[in-house]
matplotlib code that plots the C-alpha trace (Angstrom):
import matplotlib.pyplot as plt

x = [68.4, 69.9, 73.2, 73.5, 72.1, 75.7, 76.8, 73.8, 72.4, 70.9, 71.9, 70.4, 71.6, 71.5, 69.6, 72.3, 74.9, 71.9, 71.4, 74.6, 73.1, 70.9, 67.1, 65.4, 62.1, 59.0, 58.0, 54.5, 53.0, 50.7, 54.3, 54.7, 53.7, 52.8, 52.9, 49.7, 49.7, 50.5, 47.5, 45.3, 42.0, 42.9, 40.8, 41.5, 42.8, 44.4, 46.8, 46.9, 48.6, 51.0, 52.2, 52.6, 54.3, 57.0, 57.2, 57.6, 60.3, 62.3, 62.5, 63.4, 66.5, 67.8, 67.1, 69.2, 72.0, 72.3, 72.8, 75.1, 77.3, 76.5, 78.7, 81.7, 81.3, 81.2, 83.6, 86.0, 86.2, 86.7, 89.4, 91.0, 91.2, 92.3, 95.9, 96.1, 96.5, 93.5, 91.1, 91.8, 91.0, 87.7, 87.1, 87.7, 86.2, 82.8, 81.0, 79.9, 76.9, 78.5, 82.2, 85.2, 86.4, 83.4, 83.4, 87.3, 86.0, 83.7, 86.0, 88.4, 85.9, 84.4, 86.8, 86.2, 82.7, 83.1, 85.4, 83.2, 80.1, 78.2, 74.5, 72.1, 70.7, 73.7, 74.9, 72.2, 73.4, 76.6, 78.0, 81.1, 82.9, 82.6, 82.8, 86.5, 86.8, 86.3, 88.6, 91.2, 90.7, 92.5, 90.6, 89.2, 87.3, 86.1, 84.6, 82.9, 81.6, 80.5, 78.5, 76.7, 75.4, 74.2, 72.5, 70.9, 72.8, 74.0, 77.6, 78.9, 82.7, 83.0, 81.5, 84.7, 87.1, 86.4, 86.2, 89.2, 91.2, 89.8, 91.3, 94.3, 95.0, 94.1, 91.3, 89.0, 89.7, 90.8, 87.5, 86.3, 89.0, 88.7, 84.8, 85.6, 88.1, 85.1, 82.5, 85.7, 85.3, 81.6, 81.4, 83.7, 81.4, 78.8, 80.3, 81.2, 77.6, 76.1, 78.3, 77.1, 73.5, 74.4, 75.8, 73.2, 70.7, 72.1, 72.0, 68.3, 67.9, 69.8, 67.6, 64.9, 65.8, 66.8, 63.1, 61.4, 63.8, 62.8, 59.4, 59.1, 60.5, 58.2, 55.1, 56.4, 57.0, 53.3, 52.1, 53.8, 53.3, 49.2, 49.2, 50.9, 48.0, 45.4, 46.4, 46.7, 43.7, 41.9, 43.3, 42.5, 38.7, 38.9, 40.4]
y = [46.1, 47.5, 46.5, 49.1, 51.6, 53.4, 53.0, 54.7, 57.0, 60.5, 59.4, 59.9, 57.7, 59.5, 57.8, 57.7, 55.4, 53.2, 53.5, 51.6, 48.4, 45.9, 46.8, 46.0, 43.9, 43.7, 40.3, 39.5, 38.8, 36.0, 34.3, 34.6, 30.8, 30.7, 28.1, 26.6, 27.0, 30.4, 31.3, 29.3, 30.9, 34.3, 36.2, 36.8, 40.1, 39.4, 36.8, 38.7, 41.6, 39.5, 38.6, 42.0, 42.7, 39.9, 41.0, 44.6, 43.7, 41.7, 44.7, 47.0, 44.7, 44.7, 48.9, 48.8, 46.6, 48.4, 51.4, 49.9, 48.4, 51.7, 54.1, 52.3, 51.8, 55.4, 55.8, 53.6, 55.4, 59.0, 57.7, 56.0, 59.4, 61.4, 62.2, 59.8, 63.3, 64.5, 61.5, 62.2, 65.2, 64.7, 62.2, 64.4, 67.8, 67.0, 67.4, 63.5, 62.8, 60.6, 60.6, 60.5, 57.1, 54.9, 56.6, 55.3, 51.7, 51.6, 52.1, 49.8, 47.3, 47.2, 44.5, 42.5, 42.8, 41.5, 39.1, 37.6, 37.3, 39.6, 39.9, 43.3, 41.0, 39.7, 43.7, 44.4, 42.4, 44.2, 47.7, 49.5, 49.0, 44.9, 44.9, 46.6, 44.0, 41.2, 42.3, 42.1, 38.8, 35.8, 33.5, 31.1, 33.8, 35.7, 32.7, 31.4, 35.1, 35.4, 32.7, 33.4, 37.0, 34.7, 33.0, 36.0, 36.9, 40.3, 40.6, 42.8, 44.4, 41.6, 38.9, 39.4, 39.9, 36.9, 34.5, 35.9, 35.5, 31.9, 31.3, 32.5, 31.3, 27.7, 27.4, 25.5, 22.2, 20.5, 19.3, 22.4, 24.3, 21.6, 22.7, 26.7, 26.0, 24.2, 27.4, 29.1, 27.1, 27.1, 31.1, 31.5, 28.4, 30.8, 33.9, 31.8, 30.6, 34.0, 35.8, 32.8, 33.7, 37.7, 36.9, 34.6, 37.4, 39.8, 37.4, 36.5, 40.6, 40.9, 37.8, 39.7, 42.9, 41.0, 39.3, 42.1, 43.9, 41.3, 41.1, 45.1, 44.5, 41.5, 43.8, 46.7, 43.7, 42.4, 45.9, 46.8, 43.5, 43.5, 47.4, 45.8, 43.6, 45.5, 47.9, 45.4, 44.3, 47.7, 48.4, 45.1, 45.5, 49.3, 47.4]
z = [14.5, 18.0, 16.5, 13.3, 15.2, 16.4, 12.7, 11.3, 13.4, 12.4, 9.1, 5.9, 3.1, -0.3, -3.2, -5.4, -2.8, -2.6, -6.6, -6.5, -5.1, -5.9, -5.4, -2.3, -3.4, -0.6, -0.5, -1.1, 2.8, 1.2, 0.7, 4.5, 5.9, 9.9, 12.1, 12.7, 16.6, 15.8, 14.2, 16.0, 17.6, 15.4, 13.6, 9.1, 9.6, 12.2, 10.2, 7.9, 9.5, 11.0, 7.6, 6.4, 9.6, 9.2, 5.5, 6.5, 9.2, 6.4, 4.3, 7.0, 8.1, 4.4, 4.0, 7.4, 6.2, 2.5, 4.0, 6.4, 3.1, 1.0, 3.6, 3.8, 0.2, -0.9, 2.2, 0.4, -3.1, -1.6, 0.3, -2.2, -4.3, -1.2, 0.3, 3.1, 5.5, 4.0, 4.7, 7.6, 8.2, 6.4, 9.0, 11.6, 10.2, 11.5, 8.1, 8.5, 11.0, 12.2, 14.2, 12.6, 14.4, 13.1, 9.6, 9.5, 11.0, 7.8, 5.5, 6.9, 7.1, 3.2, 1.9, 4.9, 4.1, 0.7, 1.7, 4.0, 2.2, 4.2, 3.2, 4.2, 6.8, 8.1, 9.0, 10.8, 13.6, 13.6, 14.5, 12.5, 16.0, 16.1, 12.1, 12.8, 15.8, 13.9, 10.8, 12.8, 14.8, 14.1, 11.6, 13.6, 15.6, 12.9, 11.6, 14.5, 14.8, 11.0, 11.8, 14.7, 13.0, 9.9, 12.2, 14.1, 17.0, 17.7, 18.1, 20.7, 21.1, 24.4, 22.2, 19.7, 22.7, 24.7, 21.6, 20.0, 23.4, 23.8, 20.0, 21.2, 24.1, 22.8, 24.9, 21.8, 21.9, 18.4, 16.9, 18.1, 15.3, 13.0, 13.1, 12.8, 9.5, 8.2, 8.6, 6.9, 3.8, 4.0, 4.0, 1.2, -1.2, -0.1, -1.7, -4.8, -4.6, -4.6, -6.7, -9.5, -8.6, -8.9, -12.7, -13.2, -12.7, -15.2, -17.8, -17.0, -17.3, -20.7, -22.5, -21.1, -22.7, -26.2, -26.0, -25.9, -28.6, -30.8, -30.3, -30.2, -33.8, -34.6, -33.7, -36.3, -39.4, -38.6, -38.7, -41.7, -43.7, -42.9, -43.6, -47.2, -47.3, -46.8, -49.8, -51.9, -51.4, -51.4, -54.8, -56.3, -55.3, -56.8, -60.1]

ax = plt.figure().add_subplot(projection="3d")
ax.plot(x, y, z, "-o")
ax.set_aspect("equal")
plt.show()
């Protein structure tokens, strides 16, 4: 998590930026599957804290990464409704725990975030500084470098430099591009992909919400119909 740390430090994220995103749900440790040789010659609770442990580290990367993607979220929108002097300023006023510089690299950096398909865990492995780095590398860099933080590697400032100056220089040879355009296309399907899977949830939640409307209304006609009943029947016997 070494790599959000100069983005995030001695800051507290309000509830209401994170309100904004989706929750954050533990996952269930007995979900957590360990290698065999892993476990081997343990003890129960032993493995058993190991799987709270991996479950626990999981959540911690995606708290890190949300708040990462809720700053230069709520950076975004008060910069949008600021004189340009102004944001400035704000940056630079020393109200923010954090410096003006990497507040302005967060801001800079949400569309490219969105853009990318960046998830929380993705973030973790990088800092406002490379985020602004990699924004404004040529494509095939960025690409190459979107990929390695999906796939768990922290990306440092000399990381982006020396791959961006390898693109540039020509220094990849042409299968190696052809291979880079294609992790290009693949992280945009996978944007497409989870923006479905985002909708697809909210409809799941509203045909929740309408089930239960309807059997919430079921319950009160059953109620009301057997209270009918059972009056009826109470003054038939008393006739």
């Amino acid at each position: 998590m070494t790599g959000i740390l100069s983005a995030i430090s001695f800051l507290v994220v309000p509830e209401a930026a994170l309100a904004s995103q989706d929750q954050i749900v533990a996952r269930d440790p007995s979900t957590v599957v360990l290698p065999e040789s892993l476990i081997e010659g343990l003890v129960p609770y032993q493995v058993s804290m190991m799987k709270e442990t991996v479950a626990n580290v999981e959540v911690g990367f995606a708290v890190a990464g949300k708040a990462l993607r809720s700053m230069a979220q709520e950076l975004r929108m008060l910069r949008e409704n600021l004189p340009k002097r102004t944001w400035t300023k704000f940056t630079e006023s020393g109200v923010l725990p954090i410096p003006g510089k990497t507040a302005r690299e967060l801001e800079s950096s949400w569309d490219f975030i969105n853009q990318m398909g960046l998830s929380n865990g993705d973030l973790v492995h990088l800092s406002s500084r490379t985020l602004s780095k990699i924004k404004n590398a040529n494509p095939e860099a960025q690409a190459e470098l979107i990929k390695r933080a999906k796939g768990g590697t922290r990306i440092t400032e000399s990381m982006v430099k020396d791959l961006n100056a390898a693109v540039d220089e020509s220094d990849l040879t042409t299968a190696q591009k052809q291979k880079v355009k294609a992790n290009v296309n693949a992280a945009a399907k996978l944007k497409a992909k989870d923006d479905e899977i985002e909708a697809l949830k909210e409809q799941i939640a509203k045909l929740k919400k309408q089930n239960a409307d309807l059997t919430k209304k079921l319950n009160i006609k059953i109620d009301s119909i057997a209270k009918s009943v059972t009056s009826s029947v109470k003054e038939a016997v008393e006739a």
